[in-house]
PyMOL commands that place a pseudoatom at each C-alpha (Angstrom):
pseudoatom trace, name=CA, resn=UNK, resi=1, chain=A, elem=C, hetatm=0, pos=[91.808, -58.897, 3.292]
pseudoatom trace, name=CA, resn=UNK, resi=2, chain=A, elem=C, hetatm=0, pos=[91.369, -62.011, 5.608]
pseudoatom trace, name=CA, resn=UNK, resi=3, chain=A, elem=C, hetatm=0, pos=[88.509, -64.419, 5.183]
pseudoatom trace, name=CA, resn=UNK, resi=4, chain=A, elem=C, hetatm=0, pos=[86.707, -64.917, 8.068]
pseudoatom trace, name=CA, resn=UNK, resi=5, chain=A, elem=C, hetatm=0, pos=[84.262, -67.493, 6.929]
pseudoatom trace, name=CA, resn=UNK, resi=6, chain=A, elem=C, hetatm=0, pos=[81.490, -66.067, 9.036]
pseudoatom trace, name=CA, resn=UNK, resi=7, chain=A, elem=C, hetatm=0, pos=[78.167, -65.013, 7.163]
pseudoatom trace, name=CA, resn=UNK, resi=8, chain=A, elem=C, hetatm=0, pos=[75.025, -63.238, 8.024]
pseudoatom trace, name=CA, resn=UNK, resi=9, chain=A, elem=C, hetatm=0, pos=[71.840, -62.248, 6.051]
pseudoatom trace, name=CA, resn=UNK, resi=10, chain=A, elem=C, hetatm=0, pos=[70.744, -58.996, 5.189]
pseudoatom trace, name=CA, resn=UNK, resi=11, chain=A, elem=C, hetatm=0, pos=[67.828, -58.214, 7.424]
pseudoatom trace, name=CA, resn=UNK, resi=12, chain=A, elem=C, hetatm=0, pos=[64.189, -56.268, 5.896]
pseudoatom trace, name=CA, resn=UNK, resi=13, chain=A, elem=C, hetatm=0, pos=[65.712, -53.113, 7.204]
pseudoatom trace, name=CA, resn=UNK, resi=14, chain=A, elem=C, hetatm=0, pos=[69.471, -53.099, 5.665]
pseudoatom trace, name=CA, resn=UNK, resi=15, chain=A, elem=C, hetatm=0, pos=[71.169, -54.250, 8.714]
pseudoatom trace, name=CA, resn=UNK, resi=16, chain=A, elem=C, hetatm=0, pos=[73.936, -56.832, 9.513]
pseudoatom trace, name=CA, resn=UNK, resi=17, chain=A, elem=C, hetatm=0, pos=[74.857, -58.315, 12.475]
pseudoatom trace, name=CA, resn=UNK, resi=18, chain=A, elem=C, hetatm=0, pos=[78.259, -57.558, 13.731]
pseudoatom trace, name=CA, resn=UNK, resi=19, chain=A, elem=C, hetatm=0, pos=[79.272, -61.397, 15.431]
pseudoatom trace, name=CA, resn=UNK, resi=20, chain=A, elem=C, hetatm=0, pos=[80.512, -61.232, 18.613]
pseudoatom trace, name=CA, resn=UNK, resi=21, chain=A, elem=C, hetatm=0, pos=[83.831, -62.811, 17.915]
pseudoatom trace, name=CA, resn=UNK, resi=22, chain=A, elem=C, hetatm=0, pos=[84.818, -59.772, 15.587]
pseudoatom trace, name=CA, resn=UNK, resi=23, chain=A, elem=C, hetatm=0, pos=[83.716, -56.896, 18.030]
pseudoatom trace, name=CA, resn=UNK, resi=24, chain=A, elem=C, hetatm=0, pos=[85.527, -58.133, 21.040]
pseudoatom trace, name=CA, resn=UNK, resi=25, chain=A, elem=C, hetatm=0, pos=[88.738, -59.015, 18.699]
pseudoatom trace, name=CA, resn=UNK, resi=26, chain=A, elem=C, hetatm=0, pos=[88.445, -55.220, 17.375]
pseudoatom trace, name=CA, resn=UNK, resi=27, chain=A, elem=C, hetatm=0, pos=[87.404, -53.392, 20.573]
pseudoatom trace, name=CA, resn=UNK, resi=28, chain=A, elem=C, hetatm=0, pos=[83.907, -52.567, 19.676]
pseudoatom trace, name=CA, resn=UNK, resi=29, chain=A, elem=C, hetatm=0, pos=[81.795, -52.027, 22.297]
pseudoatom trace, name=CA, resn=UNK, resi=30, chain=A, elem=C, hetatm=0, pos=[77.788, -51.095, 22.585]
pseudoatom trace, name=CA, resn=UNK, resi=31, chain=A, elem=C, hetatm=0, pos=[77.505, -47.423, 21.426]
pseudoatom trace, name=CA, resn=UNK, resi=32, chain=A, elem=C, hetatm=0, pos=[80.676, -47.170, 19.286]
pseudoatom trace, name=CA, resn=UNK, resi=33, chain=A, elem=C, hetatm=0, pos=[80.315, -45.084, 16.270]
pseudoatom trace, name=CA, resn=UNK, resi=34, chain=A, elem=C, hetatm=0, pos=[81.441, -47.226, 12.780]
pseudoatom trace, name=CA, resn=UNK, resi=35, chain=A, elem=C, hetatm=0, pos=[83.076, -45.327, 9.798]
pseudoatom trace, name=CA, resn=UNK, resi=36, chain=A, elem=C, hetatm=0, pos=[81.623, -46.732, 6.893]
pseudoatom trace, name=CA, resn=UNK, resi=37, chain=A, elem=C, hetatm=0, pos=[84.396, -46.335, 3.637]
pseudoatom trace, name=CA, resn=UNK, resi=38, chain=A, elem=C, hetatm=0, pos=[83.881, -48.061, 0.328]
pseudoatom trace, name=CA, resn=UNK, resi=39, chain=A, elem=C, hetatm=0, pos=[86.684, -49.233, -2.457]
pseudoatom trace, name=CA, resn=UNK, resi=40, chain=A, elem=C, hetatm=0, pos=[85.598, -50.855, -5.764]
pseudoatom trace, name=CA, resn=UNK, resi=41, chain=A, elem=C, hetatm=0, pos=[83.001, -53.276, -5.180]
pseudoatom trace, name=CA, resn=UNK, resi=42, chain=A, elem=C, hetatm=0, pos=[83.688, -53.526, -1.170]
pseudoatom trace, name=CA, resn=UNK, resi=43, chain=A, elem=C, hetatm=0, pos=[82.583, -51.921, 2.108]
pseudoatom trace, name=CA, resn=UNK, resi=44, chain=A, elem=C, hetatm=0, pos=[85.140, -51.304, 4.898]
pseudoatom trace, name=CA, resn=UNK, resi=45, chain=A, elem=C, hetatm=0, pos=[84.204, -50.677, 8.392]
pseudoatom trace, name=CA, resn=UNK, resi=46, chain=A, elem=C, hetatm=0, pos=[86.113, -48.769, 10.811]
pseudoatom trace, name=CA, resn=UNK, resi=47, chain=A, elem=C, hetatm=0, pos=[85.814, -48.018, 14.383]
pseudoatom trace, name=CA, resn=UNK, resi=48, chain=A, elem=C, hetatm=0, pos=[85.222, -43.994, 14.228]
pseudoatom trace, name=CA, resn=UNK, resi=49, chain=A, elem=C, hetatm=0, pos=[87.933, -42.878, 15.515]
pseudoatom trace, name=CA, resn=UNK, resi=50, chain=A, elem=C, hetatm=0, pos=[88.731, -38.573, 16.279]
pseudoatom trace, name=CA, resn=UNK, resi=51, chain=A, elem=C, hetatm=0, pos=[91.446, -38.719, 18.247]
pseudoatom trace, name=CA, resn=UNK, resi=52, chain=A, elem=C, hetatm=0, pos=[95.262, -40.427, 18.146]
pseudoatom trace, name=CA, resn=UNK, resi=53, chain=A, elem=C, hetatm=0, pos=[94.729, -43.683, 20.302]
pseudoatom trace, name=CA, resn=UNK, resi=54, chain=A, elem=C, hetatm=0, pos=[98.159, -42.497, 22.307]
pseudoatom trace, name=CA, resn=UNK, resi=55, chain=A, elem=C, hetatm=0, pos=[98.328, -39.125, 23.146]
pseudoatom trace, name=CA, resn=UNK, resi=56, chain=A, elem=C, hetatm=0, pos=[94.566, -38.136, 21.988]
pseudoatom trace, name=CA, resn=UNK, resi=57, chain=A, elem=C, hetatm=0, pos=[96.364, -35.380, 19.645]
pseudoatom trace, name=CA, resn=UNK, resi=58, chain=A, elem=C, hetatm=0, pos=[94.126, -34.508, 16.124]
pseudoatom trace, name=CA, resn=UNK, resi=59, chain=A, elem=C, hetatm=0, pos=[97.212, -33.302, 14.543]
pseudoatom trace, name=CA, resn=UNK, resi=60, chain=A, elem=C, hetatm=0, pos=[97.486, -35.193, 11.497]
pseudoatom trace, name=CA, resn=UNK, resi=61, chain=A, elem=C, hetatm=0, pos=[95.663, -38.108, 12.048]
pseudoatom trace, name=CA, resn=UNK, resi=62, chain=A, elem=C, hetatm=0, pos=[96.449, -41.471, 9.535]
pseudoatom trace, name=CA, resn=UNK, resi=63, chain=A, elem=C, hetatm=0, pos=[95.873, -44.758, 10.221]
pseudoatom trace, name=CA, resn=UNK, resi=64, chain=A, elem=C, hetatm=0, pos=[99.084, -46.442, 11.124]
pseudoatom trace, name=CA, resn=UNK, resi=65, chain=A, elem=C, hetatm=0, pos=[98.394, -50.715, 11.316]
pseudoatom trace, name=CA, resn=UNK, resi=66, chain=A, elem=C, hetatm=0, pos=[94.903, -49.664, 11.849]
pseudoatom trace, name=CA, resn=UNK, resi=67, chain=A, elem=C, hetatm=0, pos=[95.228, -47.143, 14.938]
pseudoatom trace, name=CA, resn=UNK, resi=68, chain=A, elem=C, hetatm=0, pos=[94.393, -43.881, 14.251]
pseudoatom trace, name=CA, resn=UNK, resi=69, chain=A, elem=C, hetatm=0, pos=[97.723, -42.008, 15.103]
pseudoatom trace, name=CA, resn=UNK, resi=70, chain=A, elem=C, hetatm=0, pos=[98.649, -38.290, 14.860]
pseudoatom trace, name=CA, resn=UNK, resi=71, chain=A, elem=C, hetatm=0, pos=[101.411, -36.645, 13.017]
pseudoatom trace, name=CA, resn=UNK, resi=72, chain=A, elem=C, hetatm=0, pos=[103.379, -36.358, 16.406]
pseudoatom trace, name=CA, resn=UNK, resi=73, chain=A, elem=C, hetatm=0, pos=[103.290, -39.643, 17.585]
pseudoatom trace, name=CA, resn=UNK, resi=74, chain=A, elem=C, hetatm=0, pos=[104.000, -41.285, 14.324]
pseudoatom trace, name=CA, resn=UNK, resi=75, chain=A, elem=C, hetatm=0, pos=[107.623, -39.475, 14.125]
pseudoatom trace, name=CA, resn=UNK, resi=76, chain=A, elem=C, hetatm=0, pos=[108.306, -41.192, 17.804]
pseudoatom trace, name=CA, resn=UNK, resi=77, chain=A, elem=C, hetatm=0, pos=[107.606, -44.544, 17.195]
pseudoatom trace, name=CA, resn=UNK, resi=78, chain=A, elem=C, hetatm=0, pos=[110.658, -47.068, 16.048]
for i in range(1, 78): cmd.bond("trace and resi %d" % i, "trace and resi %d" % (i + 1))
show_as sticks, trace
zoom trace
């Protein structure tokens, strides 16, 4: 995990501010939908993704160097 160094409050409502820096560097626009996972004491946000971000396949679908990628797509790469 890489430290970004950026913090924001909690607001009265549960919600955190996404910075603008860190959406345009990951691709997240507007109305993108955000996979919330958790592990130990963290939460991990995702960019919901249903489809393989190359061929659009659902076959199989893992994250490969965090793209979702489908079964299909993962044999062909180098």
């Amino acid at each position: 995990m890489k430290r970004t160094g950026i913090t924001r409050p909690v607001d009265e409502l549960g919600r955190v501010v996404i910075p603008k820096e860190l959406r345009d560097e990951y691709d997240w626009g507007e109305h993108d939908m955000v996979e919330i996972f958790t592990d130990s004491d963290n939460i991990i946000l995702h960019k919901y993704q249903k489809e393989c971000v190359f061929c659009k396949g659902i076959d199989g679908l893992q994250f490969f160097k965090g793209k979702l990628t489908c079964k299909h797509c993962r044999i062909e790469m180098p």
